[in-house]
DSSP file (Angstrom, degrees, kcal/mol; ACC not computed):
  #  RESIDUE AA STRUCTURE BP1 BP2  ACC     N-H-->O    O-->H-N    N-H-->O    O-->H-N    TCO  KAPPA ALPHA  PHI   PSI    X-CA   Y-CA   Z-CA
    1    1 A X              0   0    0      0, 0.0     2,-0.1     0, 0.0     3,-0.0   0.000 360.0 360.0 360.0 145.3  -58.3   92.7  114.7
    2    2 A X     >  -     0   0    0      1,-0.1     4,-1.7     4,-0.0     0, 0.0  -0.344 360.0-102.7-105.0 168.1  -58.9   89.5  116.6
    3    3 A X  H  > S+     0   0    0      1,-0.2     4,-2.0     2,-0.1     5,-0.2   0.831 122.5  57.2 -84.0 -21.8  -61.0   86.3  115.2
    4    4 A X  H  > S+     0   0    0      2,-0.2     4,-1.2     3,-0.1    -1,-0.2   0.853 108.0  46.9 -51.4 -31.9  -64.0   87.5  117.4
    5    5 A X  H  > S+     0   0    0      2,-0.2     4,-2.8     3,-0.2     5,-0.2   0.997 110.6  47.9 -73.5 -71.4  -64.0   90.9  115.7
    6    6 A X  H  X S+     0   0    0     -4,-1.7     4,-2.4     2,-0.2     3,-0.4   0.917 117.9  43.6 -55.9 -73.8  -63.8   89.5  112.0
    7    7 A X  H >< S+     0   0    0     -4,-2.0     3,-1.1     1,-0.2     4,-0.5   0.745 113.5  50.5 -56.0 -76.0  -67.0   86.7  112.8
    8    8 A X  H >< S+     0   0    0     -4,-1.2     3,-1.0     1,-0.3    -2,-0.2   0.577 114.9  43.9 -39.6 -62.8  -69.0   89.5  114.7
    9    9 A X  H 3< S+     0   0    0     -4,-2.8    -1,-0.3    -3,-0.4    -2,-0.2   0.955 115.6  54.7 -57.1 -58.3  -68.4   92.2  111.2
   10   10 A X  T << S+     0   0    0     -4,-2.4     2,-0.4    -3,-1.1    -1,-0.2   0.711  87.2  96.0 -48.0 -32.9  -69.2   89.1  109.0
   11   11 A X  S <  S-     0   0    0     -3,-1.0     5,-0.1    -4,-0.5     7,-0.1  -0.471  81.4-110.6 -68.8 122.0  -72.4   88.2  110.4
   12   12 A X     >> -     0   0    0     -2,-0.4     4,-1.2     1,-0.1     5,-0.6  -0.037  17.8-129.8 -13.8 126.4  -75.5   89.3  109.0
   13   13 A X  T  45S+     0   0    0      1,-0.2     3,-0.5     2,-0.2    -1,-0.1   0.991 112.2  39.9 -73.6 -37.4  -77.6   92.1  111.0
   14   14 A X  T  45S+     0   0    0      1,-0.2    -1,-0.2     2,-0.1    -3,-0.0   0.887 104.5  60.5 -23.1 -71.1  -80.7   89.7  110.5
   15   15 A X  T >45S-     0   0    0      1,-0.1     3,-0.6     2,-0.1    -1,-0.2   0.711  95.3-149.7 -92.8 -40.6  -79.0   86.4  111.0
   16   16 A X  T 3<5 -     0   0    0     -4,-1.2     2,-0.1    -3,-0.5    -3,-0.1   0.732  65.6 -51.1  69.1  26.8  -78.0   87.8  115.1
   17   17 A X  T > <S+     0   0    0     -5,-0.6     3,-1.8    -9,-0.1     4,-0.5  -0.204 100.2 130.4 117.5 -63.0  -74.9   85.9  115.3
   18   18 A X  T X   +     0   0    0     -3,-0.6     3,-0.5     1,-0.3     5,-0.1   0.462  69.7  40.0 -20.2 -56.2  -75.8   82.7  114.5
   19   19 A X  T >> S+     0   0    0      1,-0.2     3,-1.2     3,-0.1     4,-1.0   0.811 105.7  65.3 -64.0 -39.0  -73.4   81.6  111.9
   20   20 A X  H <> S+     0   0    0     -3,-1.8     4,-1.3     1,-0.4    -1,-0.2   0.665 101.6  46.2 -33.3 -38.8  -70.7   83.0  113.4
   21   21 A X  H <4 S+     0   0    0     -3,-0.5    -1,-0.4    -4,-0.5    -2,-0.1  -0.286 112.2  49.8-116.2  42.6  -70.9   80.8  116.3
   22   22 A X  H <> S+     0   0    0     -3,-1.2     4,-1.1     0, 0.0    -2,-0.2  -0.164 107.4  61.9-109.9 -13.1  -71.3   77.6  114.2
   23   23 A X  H  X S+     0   0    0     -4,-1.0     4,-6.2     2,-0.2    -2,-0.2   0.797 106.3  42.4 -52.6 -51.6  -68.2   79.1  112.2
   24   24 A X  H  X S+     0   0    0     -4,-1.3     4,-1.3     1,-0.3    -3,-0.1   0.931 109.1  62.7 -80.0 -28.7  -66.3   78.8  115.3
   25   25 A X  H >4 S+     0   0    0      1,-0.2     3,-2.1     2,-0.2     5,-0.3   0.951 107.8  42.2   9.0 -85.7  -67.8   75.3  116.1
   26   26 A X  H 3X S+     0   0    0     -4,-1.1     4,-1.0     1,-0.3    -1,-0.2   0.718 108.6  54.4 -85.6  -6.3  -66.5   74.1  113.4
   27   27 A X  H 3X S+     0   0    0     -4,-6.2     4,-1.2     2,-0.2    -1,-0.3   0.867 112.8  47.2 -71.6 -19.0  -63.0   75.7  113.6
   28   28 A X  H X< S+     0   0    0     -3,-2.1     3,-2.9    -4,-1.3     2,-2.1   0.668 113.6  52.6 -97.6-103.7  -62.6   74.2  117.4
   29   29 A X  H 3> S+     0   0    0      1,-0.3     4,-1.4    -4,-0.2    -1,-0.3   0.102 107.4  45.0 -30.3 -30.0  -63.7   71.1  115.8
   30   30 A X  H 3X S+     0   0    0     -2,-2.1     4,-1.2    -4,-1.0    -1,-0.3   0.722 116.1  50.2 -72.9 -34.1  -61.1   70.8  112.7
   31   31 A X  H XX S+     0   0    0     -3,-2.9     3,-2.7    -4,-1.2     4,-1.4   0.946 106.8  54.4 -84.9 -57.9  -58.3   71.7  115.2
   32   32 A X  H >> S+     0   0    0      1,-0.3     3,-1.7     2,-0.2     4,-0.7   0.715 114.3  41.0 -31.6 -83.4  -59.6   68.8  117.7
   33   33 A X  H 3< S+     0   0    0     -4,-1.4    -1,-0.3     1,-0.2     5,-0.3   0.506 112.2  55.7 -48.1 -16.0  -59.3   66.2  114.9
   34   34 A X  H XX S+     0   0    0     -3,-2.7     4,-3.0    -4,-1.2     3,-1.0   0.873 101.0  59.5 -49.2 -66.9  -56.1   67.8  113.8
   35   35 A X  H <<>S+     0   0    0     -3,-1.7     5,-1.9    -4,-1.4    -2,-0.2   0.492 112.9  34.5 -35.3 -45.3  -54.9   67.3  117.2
   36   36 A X  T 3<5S+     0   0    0     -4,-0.7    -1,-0.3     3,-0.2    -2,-0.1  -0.442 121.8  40.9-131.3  73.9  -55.4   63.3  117.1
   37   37 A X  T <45S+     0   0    0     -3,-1.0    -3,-0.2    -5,-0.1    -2,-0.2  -0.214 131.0  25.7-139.5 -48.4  -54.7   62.4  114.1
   38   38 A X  T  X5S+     0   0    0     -4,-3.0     4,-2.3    -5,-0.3    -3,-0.2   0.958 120.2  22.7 -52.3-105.3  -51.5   65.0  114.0
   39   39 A X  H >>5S+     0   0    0     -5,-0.3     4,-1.9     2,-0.2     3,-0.6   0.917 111.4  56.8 -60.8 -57.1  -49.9   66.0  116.6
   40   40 A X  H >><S+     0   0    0     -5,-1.9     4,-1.7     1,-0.3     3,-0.6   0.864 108.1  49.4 -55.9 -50.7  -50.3   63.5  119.4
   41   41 A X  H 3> S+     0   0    0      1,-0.2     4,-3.1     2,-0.2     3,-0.4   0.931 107.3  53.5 -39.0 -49.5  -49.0   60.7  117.4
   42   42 A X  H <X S+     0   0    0     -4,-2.3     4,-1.8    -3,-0.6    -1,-0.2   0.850 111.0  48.4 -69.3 -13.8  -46.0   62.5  116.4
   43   43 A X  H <X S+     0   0    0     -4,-1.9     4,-1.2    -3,-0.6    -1,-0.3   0.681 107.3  55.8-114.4   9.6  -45.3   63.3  120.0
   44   44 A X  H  X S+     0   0    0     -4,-1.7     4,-1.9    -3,-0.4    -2,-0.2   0.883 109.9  43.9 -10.8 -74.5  -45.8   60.0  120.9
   45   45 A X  H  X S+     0   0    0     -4,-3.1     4,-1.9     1,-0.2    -2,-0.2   0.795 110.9  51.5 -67.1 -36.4  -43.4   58.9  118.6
   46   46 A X  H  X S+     0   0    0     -4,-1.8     4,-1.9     2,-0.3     5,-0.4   0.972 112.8  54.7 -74.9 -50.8  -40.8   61.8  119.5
   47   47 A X  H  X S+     0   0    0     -4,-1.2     4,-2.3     1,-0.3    -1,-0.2   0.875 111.5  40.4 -49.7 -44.6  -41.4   60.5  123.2
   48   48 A X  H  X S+     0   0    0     -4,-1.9     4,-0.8     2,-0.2     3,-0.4   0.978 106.8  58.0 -59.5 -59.8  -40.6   57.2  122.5
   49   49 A X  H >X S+     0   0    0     -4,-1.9     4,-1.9     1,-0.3     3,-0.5   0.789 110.5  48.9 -82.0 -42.3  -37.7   57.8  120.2
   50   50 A X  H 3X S+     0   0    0     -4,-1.9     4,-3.6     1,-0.2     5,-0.3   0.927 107.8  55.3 -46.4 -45.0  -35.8   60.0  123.5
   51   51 A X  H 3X S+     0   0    0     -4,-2.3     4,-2.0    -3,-0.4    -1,-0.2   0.934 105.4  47.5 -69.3 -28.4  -36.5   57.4  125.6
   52   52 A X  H << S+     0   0    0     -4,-0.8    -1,-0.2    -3,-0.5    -2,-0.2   0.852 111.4  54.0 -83.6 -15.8  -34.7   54.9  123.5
   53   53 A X  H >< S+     0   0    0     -4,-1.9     3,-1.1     1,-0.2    -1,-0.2   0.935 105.5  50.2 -40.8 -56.6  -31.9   57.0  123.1
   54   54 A X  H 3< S+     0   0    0     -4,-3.6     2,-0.7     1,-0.3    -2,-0.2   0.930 104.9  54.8 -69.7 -33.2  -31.4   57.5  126.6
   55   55 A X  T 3< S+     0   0    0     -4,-2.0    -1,-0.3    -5,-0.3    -2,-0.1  -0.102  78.9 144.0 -98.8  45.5  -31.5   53.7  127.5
   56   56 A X    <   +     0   0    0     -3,-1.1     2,-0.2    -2,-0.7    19,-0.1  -0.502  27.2 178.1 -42.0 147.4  -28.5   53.2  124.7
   57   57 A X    >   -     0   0    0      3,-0.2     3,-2.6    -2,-0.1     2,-0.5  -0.963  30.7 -72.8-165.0 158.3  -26.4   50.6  126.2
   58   58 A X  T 3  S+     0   0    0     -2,-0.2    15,-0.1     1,-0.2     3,-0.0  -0.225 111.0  17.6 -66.1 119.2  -23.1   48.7  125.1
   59   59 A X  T 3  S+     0   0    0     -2,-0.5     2,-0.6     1,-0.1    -1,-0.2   0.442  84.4 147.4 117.9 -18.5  -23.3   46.2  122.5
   60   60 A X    <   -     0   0    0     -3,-2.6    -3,-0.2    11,-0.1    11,-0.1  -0.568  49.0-128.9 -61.8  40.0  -26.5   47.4  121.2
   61   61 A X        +     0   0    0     -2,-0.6    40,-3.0     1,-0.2    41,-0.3   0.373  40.1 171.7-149.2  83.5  -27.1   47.0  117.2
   62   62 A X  E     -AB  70 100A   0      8,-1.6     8,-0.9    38,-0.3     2,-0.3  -0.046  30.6-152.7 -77.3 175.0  -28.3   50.6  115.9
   63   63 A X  E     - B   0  99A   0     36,-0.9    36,-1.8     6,-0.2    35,-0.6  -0.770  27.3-140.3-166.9 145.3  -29.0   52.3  112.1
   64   64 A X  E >   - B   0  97A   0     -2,-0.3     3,-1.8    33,-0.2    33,-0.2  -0.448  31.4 -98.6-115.9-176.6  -28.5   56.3  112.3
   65   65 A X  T 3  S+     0   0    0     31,-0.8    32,-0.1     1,-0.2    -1,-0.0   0.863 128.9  63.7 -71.6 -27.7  -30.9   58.7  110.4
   66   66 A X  T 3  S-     0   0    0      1,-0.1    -1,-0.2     2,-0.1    31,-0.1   0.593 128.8 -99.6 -83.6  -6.0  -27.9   58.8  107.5
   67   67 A X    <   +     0   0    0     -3,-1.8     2,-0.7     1,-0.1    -1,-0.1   0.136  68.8 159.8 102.2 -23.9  -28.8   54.6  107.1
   68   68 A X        -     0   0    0     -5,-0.1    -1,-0.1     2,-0.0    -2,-0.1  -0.410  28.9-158.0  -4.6  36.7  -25.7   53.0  109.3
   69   69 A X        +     0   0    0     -2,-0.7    -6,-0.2    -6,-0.1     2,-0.1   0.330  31.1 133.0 -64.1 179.8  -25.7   50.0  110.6
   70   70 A X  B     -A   62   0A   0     -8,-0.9    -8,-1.6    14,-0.1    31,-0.3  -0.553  50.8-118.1 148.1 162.6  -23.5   49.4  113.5
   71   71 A X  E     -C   83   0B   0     12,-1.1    12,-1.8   -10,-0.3   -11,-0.1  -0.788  50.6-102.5-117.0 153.9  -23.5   47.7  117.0
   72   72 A X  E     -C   82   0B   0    -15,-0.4    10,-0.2    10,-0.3     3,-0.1  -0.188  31.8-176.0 -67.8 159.9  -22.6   50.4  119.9
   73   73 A X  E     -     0   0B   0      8,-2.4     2,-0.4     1,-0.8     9,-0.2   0.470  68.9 -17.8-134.4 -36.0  -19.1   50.6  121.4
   74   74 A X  E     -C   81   0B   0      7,-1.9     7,-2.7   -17,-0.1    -1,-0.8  -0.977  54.8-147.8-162.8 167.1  -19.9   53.4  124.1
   75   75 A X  E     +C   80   0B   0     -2,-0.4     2,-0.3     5,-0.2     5,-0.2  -0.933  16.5 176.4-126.0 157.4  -22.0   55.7  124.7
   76   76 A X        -     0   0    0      3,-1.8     3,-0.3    -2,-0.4    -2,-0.0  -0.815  51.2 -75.3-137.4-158.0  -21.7   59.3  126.4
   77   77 A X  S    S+     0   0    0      1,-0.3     3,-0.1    -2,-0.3    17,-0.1   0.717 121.5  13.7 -75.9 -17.1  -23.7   62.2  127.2
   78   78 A X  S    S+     0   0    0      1,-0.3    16,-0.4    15,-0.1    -1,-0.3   0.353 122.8  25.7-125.9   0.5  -23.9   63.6  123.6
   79   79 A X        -     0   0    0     -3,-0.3    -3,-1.8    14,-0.2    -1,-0.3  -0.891  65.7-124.0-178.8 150.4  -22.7   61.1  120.9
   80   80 A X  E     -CD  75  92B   0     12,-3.2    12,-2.8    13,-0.9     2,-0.5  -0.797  15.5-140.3 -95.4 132.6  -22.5   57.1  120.4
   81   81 A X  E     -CD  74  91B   0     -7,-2.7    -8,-2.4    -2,-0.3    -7,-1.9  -0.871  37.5-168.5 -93.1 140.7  -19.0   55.5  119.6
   82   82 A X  E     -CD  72  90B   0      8,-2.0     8,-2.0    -2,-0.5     2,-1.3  -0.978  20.2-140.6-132.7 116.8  -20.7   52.9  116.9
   83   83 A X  E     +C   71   0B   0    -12,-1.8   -12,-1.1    -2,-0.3     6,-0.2  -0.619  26.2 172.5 -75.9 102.9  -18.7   50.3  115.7
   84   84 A X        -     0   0    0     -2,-1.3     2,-0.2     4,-0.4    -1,-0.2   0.968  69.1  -2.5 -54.8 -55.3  -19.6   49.8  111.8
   85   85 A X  S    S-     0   0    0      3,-1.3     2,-0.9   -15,-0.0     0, 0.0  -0.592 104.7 -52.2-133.3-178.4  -16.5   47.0  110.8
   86   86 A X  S    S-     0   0    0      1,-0.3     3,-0.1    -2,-0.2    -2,-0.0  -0.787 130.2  -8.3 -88.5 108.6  -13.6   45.4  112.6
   87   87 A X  S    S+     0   0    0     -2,-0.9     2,-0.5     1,-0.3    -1,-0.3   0.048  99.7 128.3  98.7  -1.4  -12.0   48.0  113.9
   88   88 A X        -     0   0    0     -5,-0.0    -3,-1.3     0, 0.0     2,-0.5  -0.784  38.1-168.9 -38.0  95.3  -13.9   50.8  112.2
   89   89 A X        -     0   0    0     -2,-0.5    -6,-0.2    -6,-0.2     2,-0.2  -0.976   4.2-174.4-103.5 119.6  -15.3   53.6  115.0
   90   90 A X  E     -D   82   0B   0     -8,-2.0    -8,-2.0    -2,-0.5     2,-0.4  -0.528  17.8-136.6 -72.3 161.4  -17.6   56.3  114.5
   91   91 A X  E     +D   81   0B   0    -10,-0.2     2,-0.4    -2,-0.2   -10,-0.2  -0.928  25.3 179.7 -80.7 126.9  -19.0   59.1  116.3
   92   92 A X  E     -D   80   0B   0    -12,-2.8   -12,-3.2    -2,-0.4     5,-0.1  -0.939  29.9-116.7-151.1 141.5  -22.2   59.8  116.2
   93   93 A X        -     0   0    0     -2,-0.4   -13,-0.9   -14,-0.2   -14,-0.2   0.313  30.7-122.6 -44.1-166.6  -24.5   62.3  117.7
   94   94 A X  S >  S+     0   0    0    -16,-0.4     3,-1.2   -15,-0.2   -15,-0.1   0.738 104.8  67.5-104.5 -59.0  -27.2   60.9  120.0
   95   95 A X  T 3  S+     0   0    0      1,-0.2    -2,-0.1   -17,-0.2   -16,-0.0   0.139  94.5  42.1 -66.7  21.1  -29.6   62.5  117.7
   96   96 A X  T 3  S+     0   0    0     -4,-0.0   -31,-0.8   -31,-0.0     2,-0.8   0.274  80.3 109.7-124.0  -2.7  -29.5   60.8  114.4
   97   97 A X  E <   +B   64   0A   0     -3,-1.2   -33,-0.2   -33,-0.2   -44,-0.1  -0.588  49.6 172.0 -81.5 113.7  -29.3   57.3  116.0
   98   98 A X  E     -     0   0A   0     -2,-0.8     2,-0.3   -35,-0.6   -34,-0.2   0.806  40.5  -3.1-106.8 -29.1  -32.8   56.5  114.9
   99   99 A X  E     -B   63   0A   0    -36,-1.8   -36,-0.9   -47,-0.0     2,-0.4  -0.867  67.6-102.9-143.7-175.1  -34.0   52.7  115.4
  100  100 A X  E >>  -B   62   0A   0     -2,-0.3     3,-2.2   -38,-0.2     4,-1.7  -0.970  28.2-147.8 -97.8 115.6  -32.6   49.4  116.7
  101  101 A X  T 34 S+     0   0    0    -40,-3.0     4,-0.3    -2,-0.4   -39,-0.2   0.289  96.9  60.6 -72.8  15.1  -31.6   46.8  113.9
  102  102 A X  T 3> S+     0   0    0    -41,-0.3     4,-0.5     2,-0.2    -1,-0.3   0.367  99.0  56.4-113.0  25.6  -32.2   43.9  115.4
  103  103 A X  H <> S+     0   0    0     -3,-2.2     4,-1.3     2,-0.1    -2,-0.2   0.776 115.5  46.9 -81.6 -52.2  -36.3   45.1  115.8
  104  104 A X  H  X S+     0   0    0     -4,-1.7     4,-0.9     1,-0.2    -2,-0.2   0.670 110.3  55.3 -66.3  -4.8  -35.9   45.5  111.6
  105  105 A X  H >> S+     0   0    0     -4,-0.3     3,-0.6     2,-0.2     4,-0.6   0.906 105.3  44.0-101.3 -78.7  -34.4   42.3  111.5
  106  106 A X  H 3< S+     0   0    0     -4,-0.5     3,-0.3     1,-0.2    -1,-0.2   0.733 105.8  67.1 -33.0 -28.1  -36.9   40.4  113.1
  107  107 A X  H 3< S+     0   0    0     -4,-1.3    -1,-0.2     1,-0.2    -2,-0.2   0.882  85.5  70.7 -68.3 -49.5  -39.4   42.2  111.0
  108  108 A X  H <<        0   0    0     -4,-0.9    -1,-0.2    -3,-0.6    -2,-0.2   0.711 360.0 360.0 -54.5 -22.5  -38.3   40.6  107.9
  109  109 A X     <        0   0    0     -4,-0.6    -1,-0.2    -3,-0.3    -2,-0.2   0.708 360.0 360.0-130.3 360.0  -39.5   37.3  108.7
């Protein structure tokens, strides 16, 4: 059974429909607000957050999803070498490298 079916059997034989169709009103209307308040922001955000991945670059001052600092040391196609300490290298995926620390840095004051 479809959602057409189920309002059409709900309706009252009297009422002709009516409610039904002010049902579905107000479902397209809950998903619309859903829609920008939900989803578009979060794929906003996802859009942004690829793009600053891809423009990684050497030297750059990162924090991974796990809380990391660390300045970049290379990048490739699938993972960041991050230097943490002097002479301390990581690998780390592409995808957990989550902000730039010197935007939070700047934030603090």
């Amino acid at each position: 059974m479809n959602l057409m079916t189920i309002m059409l059997q709900a309706a009252p034989a009297g009422q002709g429909g009516g409610g039904s169709i002010q049902f579905l009103i107000m479902m397209v209307l809950i998903f619309v607000v859903m829609y920008f308040l939900m989803i578009r922001p979060q794929q906003k955000k996802q859009k942004e957050l690829m793009k600053f991945r891809n423009a990684l670059e050497k030297g750059q001052k990162i924090v991974t999803a796990g809380g990391i600092y660390g300045t970049v040391k290379e990048v490739k196609e699938q993972y960041v070498l991050m230097e943490v300490d002097n002479n301390v290298t990581i690998r780390v995926d592409k995808s957990m490298v989550m902000k730039d620390s010197s935007d939070l840095s700047s934030q603090g004051k």
